[in-house]
Each structure stands twice: as structure tokens, then as C-alpha cells.
C-alpha positions in Angstrom: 109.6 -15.5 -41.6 106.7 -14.5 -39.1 103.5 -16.1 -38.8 100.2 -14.4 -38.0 98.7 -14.8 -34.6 95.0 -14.6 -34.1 95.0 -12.6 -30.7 91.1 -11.8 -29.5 87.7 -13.4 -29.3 86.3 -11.5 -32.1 89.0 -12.8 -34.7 88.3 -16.3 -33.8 85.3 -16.1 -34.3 85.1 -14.3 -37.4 86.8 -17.9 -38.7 84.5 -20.3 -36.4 81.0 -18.7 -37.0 78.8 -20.5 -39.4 77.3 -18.5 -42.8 73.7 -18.4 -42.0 72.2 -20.2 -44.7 68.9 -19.0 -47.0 66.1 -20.2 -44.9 67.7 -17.7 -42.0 68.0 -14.7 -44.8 64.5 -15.2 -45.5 64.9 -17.5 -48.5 62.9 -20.9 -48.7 65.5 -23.8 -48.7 64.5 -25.5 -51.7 67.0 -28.3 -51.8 65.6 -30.3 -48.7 62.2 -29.7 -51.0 63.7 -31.5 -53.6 65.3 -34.0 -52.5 62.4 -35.0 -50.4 60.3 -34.7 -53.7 62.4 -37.2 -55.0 62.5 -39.6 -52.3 58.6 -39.5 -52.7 58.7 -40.1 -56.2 60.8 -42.6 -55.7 59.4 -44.8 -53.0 55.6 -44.6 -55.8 57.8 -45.6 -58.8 59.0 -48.5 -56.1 55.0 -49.1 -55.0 53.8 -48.9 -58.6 56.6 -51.8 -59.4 55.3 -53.8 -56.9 51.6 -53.7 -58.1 53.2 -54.6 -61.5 54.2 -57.6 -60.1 51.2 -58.4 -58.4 48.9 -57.8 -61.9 51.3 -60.0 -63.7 51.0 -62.8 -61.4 47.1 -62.8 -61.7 47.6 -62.1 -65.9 49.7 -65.0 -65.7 46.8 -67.4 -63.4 44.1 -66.6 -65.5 46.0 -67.5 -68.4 46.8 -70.6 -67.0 43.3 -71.6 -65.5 41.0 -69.0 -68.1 39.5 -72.0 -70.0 39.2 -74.6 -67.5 35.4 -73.6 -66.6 34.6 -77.4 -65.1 30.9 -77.7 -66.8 30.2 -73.8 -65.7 29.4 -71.0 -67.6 31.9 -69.9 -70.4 32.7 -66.5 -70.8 30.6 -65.6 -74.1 28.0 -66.7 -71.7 28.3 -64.4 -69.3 29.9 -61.1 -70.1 27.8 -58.4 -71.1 30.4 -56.6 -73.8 28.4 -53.0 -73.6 28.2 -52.8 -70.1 31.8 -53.5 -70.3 32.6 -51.4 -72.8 31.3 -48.5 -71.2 32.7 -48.8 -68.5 36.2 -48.9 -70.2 35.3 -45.5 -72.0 34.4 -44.2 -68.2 37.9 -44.9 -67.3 39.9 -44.0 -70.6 37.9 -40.2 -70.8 38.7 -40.4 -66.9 42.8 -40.3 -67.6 42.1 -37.9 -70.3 40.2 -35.1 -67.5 43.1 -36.2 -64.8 45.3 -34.5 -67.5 43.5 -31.3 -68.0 43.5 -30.9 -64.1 47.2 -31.6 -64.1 47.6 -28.7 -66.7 45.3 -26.7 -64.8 47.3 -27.5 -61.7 50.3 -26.3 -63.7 49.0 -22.8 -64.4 48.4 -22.4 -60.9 44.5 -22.6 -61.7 42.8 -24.0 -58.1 39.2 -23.6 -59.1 39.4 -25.2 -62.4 42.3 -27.7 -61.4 39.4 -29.0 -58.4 36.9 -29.2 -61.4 38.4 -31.5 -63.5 39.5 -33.9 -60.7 35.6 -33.8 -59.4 35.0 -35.0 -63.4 37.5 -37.6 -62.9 36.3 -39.3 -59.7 32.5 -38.9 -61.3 34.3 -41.5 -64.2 35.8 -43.1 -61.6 32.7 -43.8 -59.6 30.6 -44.5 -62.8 33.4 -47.4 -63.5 32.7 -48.3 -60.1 29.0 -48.8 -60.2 29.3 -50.7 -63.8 31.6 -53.0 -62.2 29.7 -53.5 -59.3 26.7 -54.1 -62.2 28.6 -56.8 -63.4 29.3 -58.4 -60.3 25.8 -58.8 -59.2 24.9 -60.1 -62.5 27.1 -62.6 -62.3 26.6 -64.0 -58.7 22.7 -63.9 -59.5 23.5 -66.5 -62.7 25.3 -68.4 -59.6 28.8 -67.4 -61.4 30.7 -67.1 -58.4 34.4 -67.3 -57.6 33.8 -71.0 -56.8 32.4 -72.6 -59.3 35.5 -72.8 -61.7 39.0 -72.2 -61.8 38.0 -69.9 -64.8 35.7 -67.7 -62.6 37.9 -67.7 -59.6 40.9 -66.3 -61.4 38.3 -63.8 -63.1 37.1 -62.6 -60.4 40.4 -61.9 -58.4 41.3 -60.5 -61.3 38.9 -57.7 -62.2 38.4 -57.6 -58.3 42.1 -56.7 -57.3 41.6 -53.9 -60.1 38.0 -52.6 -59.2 39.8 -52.5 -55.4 42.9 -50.2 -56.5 40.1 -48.1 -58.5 38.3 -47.4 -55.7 41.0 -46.7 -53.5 42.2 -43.9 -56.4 38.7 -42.4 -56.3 39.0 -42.3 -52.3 42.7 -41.0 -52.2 41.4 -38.4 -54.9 38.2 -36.9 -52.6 41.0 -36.6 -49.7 43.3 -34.8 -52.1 40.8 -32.6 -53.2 39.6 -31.5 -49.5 43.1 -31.2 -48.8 43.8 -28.7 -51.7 40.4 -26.3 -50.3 42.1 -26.1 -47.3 45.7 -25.5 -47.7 46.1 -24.9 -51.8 48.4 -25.7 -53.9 51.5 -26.2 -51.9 53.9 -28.1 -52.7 53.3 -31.2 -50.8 49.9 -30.8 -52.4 51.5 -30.8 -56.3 53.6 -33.7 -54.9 50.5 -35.7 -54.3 48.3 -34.5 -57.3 51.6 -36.2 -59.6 51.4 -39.1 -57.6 47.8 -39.9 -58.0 48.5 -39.0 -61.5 50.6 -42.0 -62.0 48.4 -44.2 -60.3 45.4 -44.0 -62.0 47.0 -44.0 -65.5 48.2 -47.3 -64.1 45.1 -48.8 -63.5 44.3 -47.2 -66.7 47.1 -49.1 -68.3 45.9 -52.3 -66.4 42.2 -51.8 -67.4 43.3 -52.0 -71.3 45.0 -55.5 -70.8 42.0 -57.1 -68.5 39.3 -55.5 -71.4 41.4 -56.8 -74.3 43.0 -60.0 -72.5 39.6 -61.3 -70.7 36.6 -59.9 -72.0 37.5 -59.7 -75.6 39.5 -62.2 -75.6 36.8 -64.5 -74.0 33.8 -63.3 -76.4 35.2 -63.7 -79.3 37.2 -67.2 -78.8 
């Protein structure tokens, strides 16, 4: 029984020499893409968690301290329910046009992709201004976040979401100059998603703080 003897160079290394993989044939390595895609989606889910906690904890203090307005102003005294509720349309149509630039975004449609998410941050900034509205209208009744525990958990509240909101409409006007300069790559779709999730969190958030504060507070 005889065994078979690899005698030159070029035998051994027909055995020892790597295949070139696809990115050296020319072919995009996609599975570092996608695991790095999930990684990222992964570490938002994570972030997304942890504002969940964070809105829970002030849901939980204003319903602790909501009705303990120490000879202040009570709510039905100081919220102005249209202002409020347009604002809440603002930021409701606002999911519904960051859908229509995800679809857009889909179809591989740049131009019409950037125009809905200008319409969204438009909402965005309209929500803004109303909330800023409000604000003023409250501090020039002398309804600050001292004056009761009622106020105080109000207004870190509402304030911790007008905060994320505005961050969303700035992250948005960064995502948008950085989709004229290098398009839609993938990092760029990565990020659009992302966003996506965020702001239909806050719009998730805004339905409890309209139904769980303002309503809640006018009509009790």
C-alpha cells in the first residue's frame, strides 16, 4: 500500500492557497453588510427600550403627583385643548408622510423619497412651535415647573418628549443632506429605517401624554 507524496512547491500550494473570496472577484460582500445591519438595528431596538423606560418612569410620576396642584392652577385651567389638539394631528399626519417616504425610499425614488421627509420635519417643526406656544402660555399665567408637584411632573413630561421631537426633526435635516450627497446607499436606508422607528415612537408616546394628561386632565 503506497501513499502519495506531494513533491514541489506548486503542489503545495495548490492545497495551502486561500479561494479568493467575492469582494476579490468583483462581487460586493454582502454578509459583513448584513450582519452589520443587524448589529445597528439591534443596538436602536436596545436605545428605543431604554427610552421606554425612561417615558414610563415619568407616566408613572405624573400619575403619582398629577392632582396634587398645592393651591395652583388645575389643569382645565390651563390647557388650551385646540392648540393641543392640533398639534397632535401635526404629529399623527407626520408618521403618516414618514411612510410614504419610506415607500418612496423602497422604489428607489430619491427626489420624491426627500419630498416627503421635508413634509415630515415641516409637521415636525409645526408640533414644535405649538409646543413651544403652550409653554410660553403657561409660564406667562406664572404656571411654571415650580409651583406644584402637578406642574413639575407636567412639564418634564411633555418637555422630555418636545426634546426627543426635536432631536428627530434635527437627525432628519442631517439625513436628508446626507442622502443629496451620497444617495441612497445602504448605510443611508439603514438610517432612513432607523429614524423611522423613532419618530413613530414619539408618535406612540404623544398618543399616551394627549389621552393620559391633557384629556385626561380637562375632562376630570
Amino acid at each position: 500500500m503506497s501513499t502519495q507524496v506531494i513533491e514541489t512547491e506548486d503542489d503545495l500550494d495548490f492545497y495551502v492557497t486561500p479561494k479568493p473570496d467575492s469582494a476579490s472577484d468583483g462581487h460586493p460582500d454582502t454578509h459583513q453588510d448584513y450582519e452589520h445591519e443587524n448589529g445597528t438595528m439591534l443596538g436602536f431596538w436596545i436605545y428605543l427600550m431604554s427610552d421606554c423606560l425612561i417615558f414610563g418612569i415619568l407616566f408613572a410620576v405624573y400619575a403619582v403627583v398629577g392632582q396634587n396642584y398645592a393651591l395652583g392652577p388645575t389643569p382645565a385651567e390651563l390647557f388650551e385643548i385646540d392648540k393641543i389638539l392640533l398639534a397632535t394631528f401635526f404629529l399623527l399626519f407626520s408618521s403618516i408622510t414618514y411612510g410614504f417616504a419610506v415607500i418612496n425610499m423602497n422604489q428607489n425614488k430619491k427626489a420624491t423619497m426627500m419630498l416627503w421627509l421635508l413634509v415630515t420635519g415641516a409637521f415636525g417643526v409645526g408640533f414644535l412651535v405649538l409646543e413651544a406656544m403652550e409653554f410660553a402660555h403657561l409660564l406667562h399665567l406664572g404656571a411654571g415647573p415650580d409651583v406644584s408637584a402637578f406642574l413639575s411632573s407636567f412639564w418634564f413630561l411633555v418637555g422630555t418628549h418636545g426634546l426627543h421631537v426635536a432631536g428627530g426633526v434635527i437627525w432628519l435635516l442631517v439625513l436628508l443632506v446626507q442622502v443629496l450627497i451620497f444617495g441612497l446607499t445602504p448605510a443611508n436606508r439603514r438610517r432612513v429605517l432607523c429614524l423611522s422607528l423613532f419618530w413613530h415612537f414619539l408618535d406612540l408616546i404623544w398618543i399616551g401624554v394627549f389621552s393620559f394628561v391633557y384629556l385626561t386632565g380637562v375632562i376630570i
